[in-house]
N, C-alpha and C positions, 0 to 999 in steps of 0.2 A: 620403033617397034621392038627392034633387040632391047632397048634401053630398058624398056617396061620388063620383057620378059628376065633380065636380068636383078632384075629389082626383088621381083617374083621370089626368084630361085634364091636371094642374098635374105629375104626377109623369112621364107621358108625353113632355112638354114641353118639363120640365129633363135627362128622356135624351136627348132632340133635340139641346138645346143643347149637352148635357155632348158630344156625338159632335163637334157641327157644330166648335167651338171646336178641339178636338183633332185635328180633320181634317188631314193633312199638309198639301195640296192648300189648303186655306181658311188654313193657317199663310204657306205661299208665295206666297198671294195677298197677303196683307197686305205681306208681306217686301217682294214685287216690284212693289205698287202696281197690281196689278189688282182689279177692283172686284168678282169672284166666280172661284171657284174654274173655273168651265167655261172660261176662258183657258187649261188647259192641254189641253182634248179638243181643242181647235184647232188649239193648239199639235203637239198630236202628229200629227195627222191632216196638216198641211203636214210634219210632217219625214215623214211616211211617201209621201204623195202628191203633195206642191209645188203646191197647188192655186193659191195666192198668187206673183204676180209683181210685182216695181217696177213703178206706172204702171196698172194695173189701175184699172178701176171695178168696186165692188162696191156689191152691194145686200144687208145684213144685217135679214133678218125676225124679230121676238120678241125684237129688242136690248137691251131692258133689262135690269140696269142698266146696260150698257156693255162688259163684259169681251172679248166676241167683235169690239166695234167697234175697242177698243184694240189689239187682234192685228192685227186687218185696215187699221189707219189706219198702223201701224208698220209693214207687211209690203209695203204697196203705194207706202209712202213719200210724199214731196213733189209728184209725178208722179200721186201714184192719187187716187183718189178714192173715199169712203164715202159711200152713204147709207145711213143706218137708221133705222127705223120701230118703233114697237111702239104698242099703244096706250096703253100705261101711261109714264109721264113720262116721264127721261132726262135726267140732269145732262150738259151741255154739255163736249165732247171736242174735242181739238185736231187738224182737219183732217177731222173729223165731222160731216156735215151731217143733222142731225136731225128725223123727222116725225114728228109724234105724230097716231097715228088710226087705224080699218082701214081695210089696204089692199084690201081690199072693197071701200071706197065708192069711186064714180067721181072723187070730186072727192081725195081723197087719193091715189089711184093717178093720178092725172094732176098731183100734186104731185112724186111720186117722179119720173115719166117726166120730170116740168120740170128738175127738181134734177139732172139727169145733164149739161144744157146738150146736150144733141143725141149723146153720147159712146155707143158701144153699152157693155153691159154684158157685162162677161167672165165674172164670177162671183157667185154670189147664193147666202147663206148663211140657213139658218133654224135655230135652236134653240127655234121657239116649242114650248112644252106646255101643257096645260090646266092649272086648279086641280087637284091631286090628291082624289079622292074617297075614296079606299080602298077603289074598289068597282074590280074590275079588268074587268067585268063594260061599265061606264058610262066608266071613265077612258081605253081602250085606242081604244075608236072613235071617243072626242070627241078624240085625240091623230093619229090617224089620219086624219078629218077635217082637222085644220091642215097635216100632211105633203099631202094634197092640193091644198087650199088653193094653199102653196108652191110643188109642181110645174105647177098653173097658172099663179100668177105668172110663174116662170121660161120658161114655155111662150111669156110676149106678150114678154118683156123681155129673155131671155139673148141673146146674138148667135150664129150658126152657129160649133162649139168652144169653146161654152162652159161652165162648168163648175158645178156644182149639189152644195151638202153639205147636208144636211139629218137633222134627230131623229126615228127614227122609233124605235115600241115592237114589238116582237113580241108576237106574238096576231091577234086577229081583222082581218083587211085590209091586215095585209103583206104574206102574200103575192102579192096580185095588183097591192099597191102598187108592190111592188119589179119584174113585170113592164111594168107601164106605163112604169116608169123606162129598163128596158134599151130598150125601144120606142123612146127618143127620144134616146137618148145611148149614145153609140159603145161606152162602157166603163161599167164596175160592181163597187164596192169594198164591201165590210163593214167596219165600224171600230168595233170599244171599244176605245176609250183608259181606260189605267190610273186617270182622273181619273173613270172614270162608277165608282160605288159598284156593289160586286159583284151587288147586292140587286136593281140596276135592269134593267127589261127594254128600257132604250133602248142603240139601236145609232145610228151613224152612216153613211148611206148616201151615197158619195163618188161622183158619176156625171160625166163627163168624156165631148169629143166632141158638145155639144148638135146633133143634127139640122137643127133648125131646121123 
């Protein structure tokens, strides 16, 4: 019985891989030197919305490995400035200032706030998600949990017109998620970029105009 159910999980595994490797999007990644394929939901979400300007401070949530920091380090140029967190490691990027921990704890979020040098923050990006369970049941509100999360961060740290992208899933607590958003920010976008797998129930929520 293990034997079967290991077989299972081995054949399960190598469809993963056989998809992941043949994925356009994970081909271009390698092509163009980004470090995961989600460099281009970014990418598209700034050619649709211009969310990134030269000179920008940004703050990137659930950055590892990196790919969303390499968009933001290159888009805000020599003038901007990144910081990004996750709590999972993060090999060292050029013009990338990196904190490893949750930004929960008071003493890591008062890491971030040091690491800006006094600069307000214009825009603050999240692509955190949970482990996946495959239980949609358990994975949709632990995912929706971190999008609040985020929108609290961005609540103490965005500066008045600032600007907020962030992963959320459809299902249980979006919808009132996505009211809470319009609540504090002037404007409100919907975004699947061609790079999120047709399969997935994550959207990207572009919100613009922070209140303050």
């Amino acid at each position: 019985m293990v034997r079967i159910i290991n077989n299972s999980l081995s054949k399960s595994s190598k469809a993963w891989l056989k998809e992941h490797m043949e994925d356009v999007y994970v081909q271009r990644a390698q092509k163009d030197g980004y470090r995961a394929r989600a460099a281009y939901k970014l990418l598209e979400i700034q050619d649709k919305d211009r969310v990134f300007r030269p000179g920008m401070t940004v703050v990137d949530l659930g950055s590892a490995p990196g790919s969303w920091s390499q968009v933001a380090s290159k888009l805000v140029g020599p003038a901007g400035q990144v910081i990004a967190s996750d709590i999972l490691p993060m090999d060292a990027l050029p013009g990338v200032r990196f904190i490893q921990g949750d930004f929960r704890e008071e003493a890591v979020l008062a890491e971030l706030l040091a690491a800006t040098g006094g600069r307000s923050i214009d825009l603050l990006i999240s692509d955190m998600a949970p482990n996946i369970s495959g239980t949609m049941a358990a994975d949709v509100p632990r995912a929706m949990h971190l999008c609040d999360l985020a929108l609290d961060m961005a609540g103490q740290v965005l500066k008045p017109g600032g600007v907020f992208v962030v992963k959320v899933f459809q299902g249980e607590g979006f919808e009132a998620f996505r009211q809470d958003i319009q609540q504090r920010f002037g404007t409100l976008k919907s975004r699947k970029p061609a790079a999120s797998r047709p399969r997935s129930r994550e959207l990207y929520l572009v919100a613009k105009d922070f209140k303050g």
